[in-house]
N, C-alpha and C positions, 0 to 999 in steps of 0.2 A: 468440439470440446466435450470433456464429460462432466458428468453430474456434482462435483464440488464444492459448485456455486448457485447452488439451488437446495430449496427442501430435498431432505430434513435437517442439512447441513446451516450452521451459522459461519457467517463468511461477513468479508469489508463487503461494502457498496458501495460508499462515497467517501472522499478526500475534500476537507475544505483548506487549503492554507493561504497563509498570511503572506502579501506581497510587499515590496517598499512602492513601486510604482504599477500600476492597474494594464497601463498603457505598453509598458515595455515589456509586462509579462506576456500580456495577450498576445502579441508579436511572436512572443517566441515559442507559447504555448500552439497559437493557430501553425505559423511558419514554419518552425522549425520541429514541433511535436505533430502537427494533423488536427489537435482536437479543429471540433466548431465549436460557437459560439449557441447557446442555448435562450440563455436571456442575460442582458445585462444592464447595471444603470453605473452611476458615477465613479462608485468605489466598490464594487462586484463583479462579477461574472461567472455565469454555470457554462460548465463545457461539457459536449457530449462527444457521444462517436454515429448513434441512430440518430438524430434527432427529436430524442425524447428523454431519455435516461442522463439525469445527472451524474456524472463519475468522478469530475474536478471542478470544484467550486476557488475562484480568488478572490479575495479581499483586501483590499488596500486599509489597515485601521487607522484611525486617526493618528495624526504623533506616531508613526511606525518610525522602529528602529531595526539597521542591520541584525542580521542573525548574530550571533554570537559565541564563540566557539564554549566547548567545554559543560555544555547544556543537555539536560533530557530532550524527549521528544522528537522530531521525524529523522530515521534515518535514511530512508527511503519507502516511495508508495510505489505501486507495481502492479504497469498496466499488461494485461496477459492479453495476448495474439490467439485469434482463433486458431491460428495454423501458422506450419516454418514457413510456409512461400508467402504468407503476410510478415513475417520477418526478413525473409528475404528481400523484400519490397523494401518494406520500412530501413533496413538495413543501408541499400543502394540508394535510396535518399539522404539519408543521415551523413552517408557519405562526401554525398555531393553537397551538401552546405555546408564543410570546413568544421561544424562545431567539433567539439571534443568529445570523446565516448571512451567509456573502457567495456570491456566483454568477458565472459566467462561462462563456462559449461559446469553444470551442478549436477551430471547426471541425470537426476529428475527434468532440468529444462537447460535450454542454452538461452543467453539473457546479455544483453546490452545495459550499460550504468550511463548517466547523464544525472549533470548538474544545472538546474536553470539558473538563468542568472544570479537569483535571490541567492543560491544556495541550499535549494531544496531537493532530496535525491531523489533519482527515477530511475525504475529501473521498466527496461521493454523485455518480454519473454515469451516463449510459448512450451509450450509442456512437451515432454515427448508421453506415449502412452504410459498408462499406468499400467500393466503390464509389464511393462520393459523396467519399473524402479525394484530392486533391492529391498526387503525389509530382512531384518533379525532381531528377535527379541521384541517385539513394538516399535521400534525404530529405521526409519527410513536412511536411506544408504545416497550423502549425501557429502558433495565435496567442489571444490572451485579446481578445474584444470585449463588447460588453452581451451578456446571456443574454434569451431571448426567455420571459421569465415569464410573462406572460400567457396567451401561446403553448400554453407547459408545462401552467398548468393549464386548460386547457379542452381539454388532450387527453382527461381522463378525471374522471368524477364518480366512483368505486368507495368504496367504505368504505374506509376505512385498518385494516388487521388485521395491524400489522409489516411487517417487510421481507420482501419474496416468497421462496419458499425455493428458487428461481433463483438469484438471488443469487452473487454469486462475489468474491474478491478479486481486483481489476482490476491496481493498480499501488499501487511504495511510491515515494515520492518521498525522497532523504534528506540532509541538510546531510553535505557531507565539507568535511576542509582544504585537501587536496591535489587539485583536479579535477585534473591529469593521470594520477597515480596511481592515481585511483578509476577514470578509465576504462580504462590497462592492466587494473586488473584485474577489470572487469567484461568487457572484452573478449577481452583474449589470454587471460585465467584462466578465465573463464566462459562464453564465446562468446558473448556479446552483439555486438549489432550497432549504431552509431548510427547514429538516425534522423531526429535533430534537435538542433536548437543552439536557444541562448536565452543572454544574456548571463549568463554566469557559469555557464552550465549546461549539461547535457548531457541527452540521452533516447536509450534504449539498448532495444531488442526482440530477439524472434527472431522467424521466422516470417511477418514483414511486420506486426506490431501497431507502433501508434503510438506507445506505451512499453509495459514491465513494469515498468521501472525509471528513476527520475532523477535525478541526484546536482547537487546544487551548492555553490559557496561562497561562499551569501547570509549563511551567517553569520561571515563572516571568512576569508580565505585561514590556515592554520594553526588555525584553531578546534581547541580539544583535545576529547579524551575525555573524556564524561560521567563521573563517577562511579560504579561498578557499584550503590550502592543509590540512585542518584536515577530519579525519573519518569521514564519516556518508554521508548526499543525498550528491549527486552529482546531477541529475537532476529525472524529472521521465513527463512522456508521459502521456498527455489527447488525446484521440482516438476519430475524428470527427466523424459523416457519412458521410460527403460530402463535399467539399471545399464553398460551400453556406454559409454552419453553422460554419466553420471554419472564412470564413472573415467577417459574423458577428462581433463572437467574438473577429476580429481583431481589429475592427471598436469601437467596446466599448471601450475595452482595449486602445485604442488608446484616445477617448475621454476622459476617466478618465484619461489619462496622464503619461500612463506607456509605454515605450519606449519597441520595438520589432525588432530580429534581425530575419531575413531570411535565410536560408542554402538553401540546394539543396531539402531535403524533410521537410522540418518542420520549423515553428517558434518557435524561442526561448524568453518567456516574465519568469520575476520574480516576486514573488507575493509581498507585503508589508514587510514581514520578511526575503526577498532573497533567497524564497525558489525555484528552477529553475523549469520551466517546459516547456517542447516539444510540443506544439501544432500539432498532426498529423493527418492524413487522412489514 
């Protein structure tokens, strides 16, 4: 893989979201996704792919409620493949346990979509070289056609042993109300860059990736805020390179008039739509 997801670039790292049951997810996350199991107690669980890095965290809240349609926040999190023959893999497994998948070629990557049961979207992908993408004008040269399956799997015969522990979080995609809003402040607040347009949407990087991030309002211009004990994000991590470029975008974020809590590792700011995020190092 290349450099996207590493300094000097800010990028996701971690997904935490909200389940209705702990038990049924993990089944489906271990079984039918790959992840492992990291650490867990009653109503949690971190999932890895090395046995170290957290990438998916689940939560059962108390008093949880179905997702609910018509909502800001996740529209899908997007686990990126080191490579097509660990797609091909992951592919010919997915196959074989019956779930449901939809597929699609974006130019930049070929990418599998999945729904876990709660309702929360996934998507599996792996890049083709950067090299090989399209840009004009600043913008990357990007589109949904047939996915070449076949293709896919006859890059590789390997046993399926889970998801390779390569593995990274590539991008979050996510329902806001307000797309102009969301992108001030993914942009002026965060330094994002866009990269690309799609009706009702937007794609936002650093570094020259083809998104980290993509906001739209597929579910309604004004879509409100989820409820805090329903399904779906709970929070999710933007990965600084260095506390410099972190209190920057403290400093924006602050001028544009968005309120920041502190913990021990991380700020916690919310975007226009309430969708949470960890500002980390």
């Amino acid at each position: 893989m290349e450099g996207f997801h590493q300094s000097p670039n800010i990028f996701v790292g971690e997904i935490n979201i909200k389940v209705k049951n702990l038990d049924d997810a993990l089944t489906f996350y271990q079984n039918i996704m790959g992840f492992k199991v990291l650490e867990k107690t009653d109503r949690k669980a971190v999932l890895t792919t090395d046995g170290k890095t957290s990438l998916v965290t689940l939560e059962q809240p108390e008093n949880v409620i179905p997702k609910e349609g018509r909502m800001s926040g996740l529209y899908h999190f997007a686990i990126l493949l080191p490579s097509r023959s660990d797609l091909s893999v992951f592919l010919r497994h997915f196959l074989g346990t019956g779930y449901p998948l939809g597929a699609a070629d974006h130019y930049v990557s070929e990418a599998l979509y999945i729904t876990d049961p709660d309702g929360n979207g996934i998507e599996v992908y792996r890049d083709r070289p950067s090299n090989e993408w399209t840009w004009k004008n600043g913008l990357v040269d990007m589109a949904t056609v047939e996915l070449d399956g076949n293709g896919i799997l006859a890059e590789s015969d390997a046993e399926w042993k889970g998801l390779p522990s390569g593995t990274i979080m590539g991008h979050i995609h996510l329902h806001v109300g307000d797309l102009q809003k969301a992108e001030d402040f993914y942009t002026k607040g965060l330094g994002f860059t866009i990269v690309s347009h799609y009706p009702q949407a937007v794609f936002l990087s650093t570094g020259g990736y083809h998104h980290h991030i993509a906001i739209n309002t597929w579910q309604g211009v004004g879509a409100p805020t989820p409820p805090q004990n329903s399904v779906g994000l709970n929070w999710y991590t933007l990965v600084f390179p260095d506390e410099a470029a972190r209190e920057s975008a403290i400093k924006q974020l602050q001028q544009l008039g968005f309120p920041l809590q502190k913990d021990t590792n991380y700020y916690e700011v919310s975007d226009p739509s309430g969708n949470h995020i960890r500002l980390v190092i």
